[in-house]
Structures are given as C-alpha cells and as structure tokens.
C-alpha positions in Angstrom: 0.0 0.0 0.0 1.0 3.7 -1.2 0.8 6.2 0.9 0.8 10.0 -0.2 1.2 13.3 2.3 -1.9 15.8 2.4 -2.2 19.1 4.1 -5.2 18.8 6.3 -6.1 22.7 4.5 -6.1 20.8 1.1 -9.2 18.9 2.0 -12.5 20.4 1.4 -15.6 20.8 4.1 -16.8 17.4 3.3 -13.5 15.6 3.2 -12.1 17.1 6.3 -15.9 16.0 8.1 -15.0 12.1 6.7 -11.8 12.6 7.8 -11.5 13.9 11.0 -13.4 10.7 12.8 -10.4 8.2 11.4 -8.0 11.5 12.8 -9.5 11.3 15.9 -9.5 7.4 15.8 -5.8 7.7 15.7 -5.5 10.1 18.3 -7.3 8.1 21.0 -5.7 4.9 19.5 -2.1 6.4 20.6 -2.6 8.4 23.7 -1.2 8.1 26.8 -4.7 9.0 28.6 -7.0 6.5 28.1 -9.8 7.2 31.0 -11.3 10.6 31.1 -13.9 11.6 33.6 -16.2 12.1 31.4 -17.1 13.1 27.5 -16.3 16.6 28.2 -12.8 16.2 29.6 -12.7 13.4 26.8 -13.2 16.1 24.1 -10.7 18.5 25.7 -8.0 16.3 25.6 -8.6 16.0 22.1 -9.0 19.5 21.3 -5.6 20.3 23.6 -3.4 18.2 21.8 -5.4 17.9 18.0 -8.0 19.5 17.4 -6.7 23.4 17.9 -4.2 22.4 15.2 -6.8 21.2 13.3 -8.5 24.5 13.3 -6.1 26.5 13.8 -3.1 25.5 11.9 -4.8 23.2 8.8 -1.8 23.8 6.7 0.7 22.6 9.0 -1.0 19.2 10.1 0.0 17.0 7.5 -1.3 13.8 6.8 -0.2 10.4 5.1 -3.2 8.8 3.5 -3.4 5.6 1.9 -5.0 5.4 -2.0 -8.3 6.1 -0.9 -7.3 9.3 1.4 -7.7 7.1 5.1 -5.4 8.6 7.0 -2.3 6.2 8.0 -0.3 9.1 10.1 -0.8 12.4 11.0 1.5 15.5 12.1 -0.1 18.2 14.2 2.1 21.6 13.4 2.6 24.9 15.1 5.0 26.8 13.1 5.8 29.6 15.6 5.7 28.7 19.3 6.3 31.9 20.6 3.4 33.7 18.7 1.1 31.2 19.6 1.9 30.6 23.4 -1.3 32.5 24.0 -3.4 29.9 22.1 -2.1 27.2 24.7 -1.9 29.2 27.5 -3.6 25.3 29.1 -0.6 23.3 28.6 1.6 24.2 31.3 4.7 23.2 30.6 4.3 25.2 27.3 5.9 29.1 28.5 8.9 26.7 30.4 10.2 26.0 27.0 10.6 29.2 25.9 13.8 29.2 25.6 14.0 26.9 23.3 11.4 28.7 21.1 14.6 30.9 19.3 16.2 28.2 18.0 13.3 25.6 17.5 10.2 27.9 16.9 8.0 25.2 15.3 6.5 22.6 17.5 5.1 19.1 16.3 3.0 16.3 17.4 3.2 12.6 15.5 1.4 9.7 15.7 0.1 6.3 13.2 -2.3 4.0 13.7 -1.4 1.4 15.9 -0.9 -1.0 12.2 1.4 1.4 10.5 3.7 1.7 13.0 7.1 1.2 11.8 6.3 2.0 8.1 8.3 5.6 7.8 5.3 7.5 7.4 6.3 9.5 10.6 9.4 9.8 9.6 8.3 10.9 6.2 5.3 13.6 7.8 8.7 15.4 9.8 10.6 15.0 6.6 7.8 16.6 4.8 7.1 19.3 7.7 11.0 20.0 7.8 11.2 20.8 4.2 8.0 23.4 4.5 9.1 24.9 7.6 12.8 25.3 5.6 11.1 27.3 2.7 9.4 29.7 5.1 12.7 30.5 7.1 12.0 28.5 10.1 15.3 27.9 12.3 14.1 24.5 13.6 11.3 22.4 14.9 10.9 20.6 18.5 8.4 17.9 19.7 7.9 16.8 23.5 7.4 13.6 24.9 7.7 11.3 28.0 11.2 10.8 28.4 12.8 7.6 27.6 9.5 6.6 25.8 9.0 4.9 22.6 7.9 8.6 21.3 11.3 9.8 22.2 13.1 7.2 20.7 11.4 7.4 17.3 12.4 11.3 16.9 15.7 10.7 18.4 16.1 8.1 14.9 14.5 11.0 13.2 17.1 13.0 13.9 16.4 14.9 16.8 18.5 15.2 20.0 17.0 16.1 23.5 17.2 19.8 23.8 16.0 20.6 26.9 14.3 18.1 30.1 11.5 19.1 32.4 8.6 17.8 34.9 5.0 18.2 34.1 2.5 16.8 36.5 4.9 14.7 37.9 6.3 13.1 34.9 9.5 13.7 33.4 9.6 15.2 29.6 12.0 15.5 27.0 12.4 18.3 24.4 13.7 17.5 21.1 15.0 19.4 18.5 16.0 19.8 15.4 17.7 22.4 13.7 16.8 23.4 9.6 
C-alpha cells in the first residue's frame, strides 16, 4: 500500500468531516490518557493536543493517507511557538520552554495508527514538515514527549536530539530538537 502526504487545509468541508473521525481514531488509539472523567474532559483532551491544530493551523498538520485518502499518520504543526503561546496558555509546561522557542520555533505532534507503526510515514510527515518549515525561514522544529518513551526514541532516529528536560504533573519530559 502507497501512501501519499496531504495538508489537512487541502481537504474540502466534506472531506475534512470524513476525515477527522479516522484523525480522531488515531489520536485516542495512541494516547497516553485513556480514561477521562467524562465526554467533556474526553473532548478536551482532544481538542488540547489535535483539534486546535486542526482549526487552527490546517496547513501545518500534515497527513499520510493511503489510495483512498484514510489517514495512515498524522502530524499536528505549530510553526511559531512563541506567537502562539497565547493559544495554549492550558498546557503548562508550554511558557517553560521558551527558551528553546529561538532556536526551535516550530513545534510538532506525531502519531500512526497502531498497524502502520514502523512504516516511515512519521518519519516521512517530519521529513515533509522539515522541508515546509525550511522554505518559510524557520530555524528548527521541537516535539515533546515522556522521556525515555517509545515517542522519544522514534524522533531521536528522526534526527532529533533532547534539547532541553523538564517535569509536568509529575512526569518527566523530554524536548527534542531539530535544527533546519
């Protein structure tokens, strides 16, 4: 099976309606949250950590689809950190890493379906991210995970290094970075 990249912006109304349930599918498939209180804190999780890119940043989620456009892998995309620190003002751990912000200013979320794990099509959504981010002038791009996690292993192969380290509700984090 082929699998091609797509900015989420590319799709129309209708396609982004059919797609975002096998997005979301994904999502929930591959977090580390799995028991919510309830649908509300359910759908704020999602919105925290997807959906705001999804609305707020189309172009810069990027998304490998198979030949009939069902999403294999997604990237969720922020290309400036700093300018949009007010727009996650909830994820505390977000103004610690300003620092990092100068030389790393885009940020990134990745994650495949549970079967296409291992097929390069993460590698290939950063790849594809990378080369975007390059052509606008971006300096680099960061992603931040539980340290020593599978997550943080994959961008490490990536080529990313740990940039920076930090504690967020008790569990330690890892920065990584890479410059463009």
């Amino acid at each position: 099976m082929s699998a091609r990249i797509v900015r989420f912006s590319e799709f129309g109304s209708a396609s982004r309606t059919r797609i975002t349930p096998a997005l979301r599918r994904i999502f929930f498939a591959t977090s580390n949250t799995q028991v919510f209180a309830g649908d509300a804190a359910r759908e704020a999780h999602f919105d925290r950590w997807l959906g705001r890119y999804l609305r707020l940043f189309p172009a810069d989620c990027l998304i490998a689809v198979d030949d009939a456009d069902a999403p294999l892998a997604y990237l969720a995309g922020c290309p400036d950190s700093a300018a949009a620190a007010p727009a996650f003002a909830d994820v505390g751990y977000y103004a610690d890493l300003s620092p990092i912000y100068g030389d790393y200013p885009a940020h990134i979320h990745v994650n495949a379906a549970p079967d296409q794990r291992g097929r390069g099509h993460g590698r290939a959504l950063i790849e594809a991210y990378a080369t975007g981010l390059r052509q606008r002038g971006a300096r680099g791009l960061h992603a931040v995970t539980a340290a020593g996690s599978g997550a943080e292993a994959f961008f490490m192969r990536s080529g990313m290094t740990r940039v920076a380290a930090l504690v967020w509700r008790g569990r330690p984090l890892a920065a990584l970075g890479e410059r463009l």
